[in-house]
C-alpha positions as CSV (number, residue, x, y, z in Angstrom):
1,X,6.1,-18.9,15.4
2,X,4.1,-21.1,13.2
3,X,4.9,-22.6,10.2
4,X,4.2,-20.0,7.1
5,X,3.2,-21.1,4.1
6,X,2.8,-19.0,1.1
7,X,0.2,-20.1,-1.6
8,X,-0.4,-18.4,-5.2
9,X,-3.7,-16.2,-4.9
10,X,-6.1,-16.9,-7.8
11,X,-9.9,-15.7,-8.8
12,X,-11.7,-17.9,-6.3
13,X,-9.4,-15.9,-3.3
14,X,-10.7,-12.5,-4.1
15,X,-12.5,-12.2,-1.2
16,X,-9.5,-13.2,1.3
17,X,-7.4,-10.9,-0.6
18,X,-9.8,-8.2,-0.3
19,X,-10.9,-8.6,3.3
20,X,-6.7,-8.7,4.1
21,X,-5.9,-5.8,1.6
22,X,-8.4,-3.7,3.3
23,X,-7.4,-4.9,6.9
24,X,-3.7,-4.1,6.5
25,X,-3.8,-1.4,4.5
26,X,-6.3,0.4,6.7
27,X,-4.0,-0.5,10.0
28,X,-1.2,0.8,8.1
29,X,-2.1,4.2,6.9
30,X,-4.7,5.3,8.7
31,X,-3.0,6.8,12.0
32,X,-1.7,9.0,9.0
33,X,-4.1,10.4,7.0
34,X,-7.6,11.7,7.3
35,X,-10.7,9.7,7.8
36,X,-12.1,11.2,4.3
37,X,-9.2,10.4,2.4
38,X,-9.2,6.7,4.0
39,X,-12.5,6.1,3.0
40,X,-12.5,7.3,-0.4
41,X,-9.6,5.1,-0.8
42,X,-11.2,2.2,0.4
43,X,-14.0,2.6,-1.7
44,X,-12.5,2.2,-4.5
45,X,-8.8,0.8,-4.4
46,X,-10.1,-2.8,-3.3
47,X,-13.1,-3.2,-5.3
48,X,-14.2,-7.1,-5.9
49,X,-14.0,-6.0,-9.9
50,X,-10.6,-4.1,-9.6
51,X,-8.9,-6.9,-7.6
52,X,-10.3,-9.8,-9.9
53,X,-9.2,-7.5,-12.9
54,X,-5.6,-7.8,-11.3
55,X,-5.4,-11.0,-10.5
56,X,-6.2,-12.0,-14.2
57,X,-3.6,-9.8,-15.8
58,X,-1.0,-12.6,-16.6
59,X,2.0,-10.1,-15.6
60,X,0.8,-9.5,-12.3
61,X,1.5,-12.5,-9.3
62,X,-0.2,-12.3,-5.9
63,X,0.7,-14.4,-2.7
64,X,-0.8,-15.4,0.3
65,X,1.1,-15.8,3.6
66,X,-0.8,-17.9,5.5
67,X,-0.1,-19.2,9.4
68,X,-2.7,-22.6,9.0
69,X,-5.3,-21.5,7.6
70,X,-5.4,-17.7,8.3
71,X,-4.4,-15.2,5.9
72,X,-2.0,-12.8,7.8
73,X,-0.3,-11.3,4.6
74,X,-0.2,-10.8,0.5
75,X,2.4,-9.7,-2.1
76,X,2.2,-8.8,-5.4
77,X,4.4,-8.3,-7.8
78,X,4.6,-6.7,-11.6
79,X,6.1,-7.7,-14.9
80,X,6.1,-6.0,-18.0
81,X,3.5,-3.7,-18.5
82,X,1.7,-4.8,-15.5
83,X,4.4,-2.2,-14.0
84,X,3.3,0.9,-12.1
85,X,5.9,2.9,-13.7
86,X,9.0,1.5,-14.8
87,X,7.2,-1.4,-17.7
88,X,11.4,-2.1,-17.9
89,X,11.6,-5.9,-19.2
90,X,14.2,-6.3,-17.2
91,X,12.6,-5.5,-14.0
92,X,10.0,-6.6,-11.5
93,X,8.0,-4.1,-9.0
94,X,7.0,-5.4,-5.7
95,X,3.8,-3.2,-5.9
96,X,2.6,-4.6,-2.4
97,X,3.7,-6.6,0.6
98,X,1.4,-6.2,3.6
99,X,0.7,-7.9,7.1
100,X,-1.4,-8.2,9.2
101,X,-0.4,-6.2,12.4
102,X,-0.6,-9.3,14.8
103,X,2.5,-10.7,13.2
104,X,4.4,-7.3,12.7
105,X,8.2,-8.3,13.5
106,X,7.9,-11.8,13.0
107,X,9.4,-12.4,9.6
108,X,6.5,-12.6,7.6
109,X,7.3,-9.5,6.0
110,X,10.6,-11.2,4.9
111,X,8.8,-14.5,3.7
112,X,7.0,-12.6,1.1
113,X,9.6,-10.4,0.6
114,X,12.3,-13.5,-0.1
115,X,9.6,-14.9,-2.7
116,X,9.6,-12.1,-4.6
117,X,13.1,-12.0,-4.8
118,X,13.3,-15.7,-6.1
119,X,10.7,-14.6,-8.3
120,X,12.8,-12.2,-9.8
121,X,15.8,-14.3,-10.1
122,X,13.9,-17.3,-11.3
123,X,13.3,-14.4,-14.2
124,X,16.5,-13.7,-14.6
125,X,15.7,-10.4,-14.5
126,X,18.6,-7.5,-13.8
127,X,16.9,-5.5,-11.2
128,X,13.3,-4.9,-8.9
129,X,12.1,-2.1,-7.8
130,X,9.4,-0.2,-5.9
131,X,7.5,2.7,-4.7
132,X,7.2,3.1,-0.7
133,X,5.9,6.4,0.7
134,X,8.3,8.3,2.4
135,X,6.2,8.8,6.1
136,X,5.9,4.6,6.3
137,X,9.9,4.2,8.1
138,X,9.5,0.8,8.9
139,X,8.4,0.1,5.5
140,X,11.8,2.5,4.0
141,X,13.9,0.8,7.2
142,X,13.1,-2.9,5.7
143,X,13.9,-2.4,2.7
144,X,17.1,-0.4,3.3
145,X,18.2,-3.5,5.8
146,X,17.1,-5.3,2.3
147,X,20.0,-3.7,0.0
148,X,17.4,-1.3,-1.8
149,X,18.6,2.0,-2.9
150,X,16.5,5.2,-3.8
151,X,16.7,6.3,-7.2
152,X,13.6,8.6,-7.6
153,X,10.5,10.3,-6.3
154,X,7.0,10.5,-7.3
155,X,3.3,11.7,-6.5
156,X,1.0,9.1,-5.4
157,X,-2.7,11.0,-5.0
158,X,-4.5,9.8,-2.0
159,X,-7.8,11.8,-2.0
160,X,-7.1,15.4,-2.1
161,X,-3.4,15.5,-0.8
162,X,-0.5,14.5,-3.0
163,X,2.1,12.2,-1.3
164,X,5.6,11.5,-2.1
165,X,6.4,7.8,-2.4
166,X,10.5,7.0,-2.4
167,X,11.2,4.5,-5.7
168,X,13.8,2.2,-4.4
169,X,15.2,-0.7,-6.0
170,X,17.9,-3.7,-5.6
171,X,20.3,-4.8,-8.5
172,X,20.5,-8.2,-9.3
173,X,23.3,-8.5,-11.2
């Protein structure tokens, strides 16, 4: 395996982010859902404006995993009211960690999923948390292997069928 190397995603990488957010998120949920609700989501969930708008946002962090000079992954990660759900001060949401299926089971995953961590402890924050939906079990299984704990349900509306996402989180303290 390569060398990773994770680098701080900024507004001149929103095309990289988008072209990988697309990529990943397409290989990951579209053996599940229909082709209508894919696309809708697609349309709209990785617009240039939307992902610029969240990159700016000063309590939001995004990271590249990169293998030389190939994107193969991203995370980001919410503070404060950047939050989903939660906005607890004391807390950080990992909102997203994707990669790329060519380097499925090859730690990358656990790269971005470590920095995140530091992140968090760098904070000194008491807990992070997240929302993972319930039919993605390697996504549940890696997080479980990672000490998280579910603590709630909610809806998540992709097109027209609701979906229930697990919130999980991991004390750290």
């Amino acid at each position: 395996m390569q060398d990773i190397i994770l680098r701080q995603i900024g507004t001149d990488d929103v095309e990289e982010l988008q072209k990988i957010a697309k990529e990943t998120f397409y290989d990951t949920f579209s053996p599940h859902n229909t082709e209508e609700n894919m696309a809708q989501y697609m349309a709209t969930g990785f617009t240039t404006e939307k992902l610029t708008s969240e990159i700016q946002n000063e309590n939001s962090e995004f990271f590249f995993a990169l293998t030389k000079e190939e994107v193969i992954g991203y995370f980001k990660v919410n503070l404060g009211d950047a939050q989903t759900e939660l906005q607890d001060k004391n807390s950080l949401e990992i909102e997203r960690i994707y990669v790329s299926k060519d380097f499925h089971g090859k730690k990358v995953g656990q790269i971005l999923y470590d920095k995140a961590l530091e992140i968090a402890k760098t904070k000194n924050l008491d807990y992070v948390w997240l929302g993972v939906w319930e039919e993605n079990l390697r996504a549940v299984q890696f997080y479980k292997k990672n000490g998280f704990v579910e603590f709630d349900k909610h809806i998540f509306k992709f097109g027209n069928e609701d979906q229930t996402d697990l919130m999980m989180k991991k004390e750290l303290k």
